[in-house]
N, C-alpha and C positions, 0 to 999 in steps of 0.2 A: 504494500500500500504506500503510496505517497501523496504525503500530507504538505499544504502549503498553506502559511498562513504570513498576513501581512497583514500591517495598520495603514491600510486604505481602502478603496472601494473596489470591488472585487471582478468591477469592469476594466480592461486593459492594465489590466498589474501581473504582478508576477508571475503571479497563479495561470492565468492563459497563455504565458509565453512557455512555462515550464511546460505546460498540457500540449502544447504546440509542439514545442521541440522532441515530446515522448513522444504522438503521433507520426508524426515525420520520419521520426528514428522505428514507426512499426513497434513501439513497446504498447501496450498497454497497460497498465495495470491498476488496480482499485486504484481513484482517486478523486480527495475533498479536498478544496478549497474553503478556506476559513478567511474572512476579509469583513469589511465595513462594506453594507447595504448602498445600493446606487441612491441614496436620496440627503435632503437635508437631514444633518444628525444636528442633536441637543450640544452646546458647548459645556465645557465645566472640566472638573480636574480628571487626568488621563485616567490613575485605576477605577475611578467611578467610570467613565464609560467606556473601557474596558471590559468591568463587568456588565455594562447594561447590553453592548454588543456581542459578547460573547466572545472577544480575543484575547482574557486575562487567563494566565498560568494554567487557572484552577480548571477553566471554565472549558480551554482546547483540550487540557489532561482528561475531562470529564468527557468530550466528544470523538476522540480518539478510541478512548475505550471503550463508546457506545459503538462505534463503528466495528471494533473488532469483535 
């Protein structure tokens, strides 16, 4: 499984160029992208939304594991 996670929006970031580059190269394999939602987000201190998005430690540790 490869897991990609970034603090941005999950439109033209990492996550699709990595997904691109497996394709191309013919790999497939399970894969989540974890990122910030295409829309306006709430402003305020990074770990508050973090958690409210779901890109804090706890929160990708907790969705990783769901995934497996």
């Amino acid at each position: 499984m490869v897991v990609v996670v970034e603090n941005h929006t999950v439109i033209g970031g990492l996550g699709e160029a990595v997904a691109g580059v497996l394709l191309r190269a013919g790999v497939a394999p399970k894969f989540r992208h974890v990122g910030l939602p295409d829309a306006f987000l709430a402003a305020g201190a990074l770990p508050t939304l973090h958690d409210r998005y779901g890109i804090s430690a706890s929160a990708i540790a907790a969705s990783i594991k769901g995934w497996l």
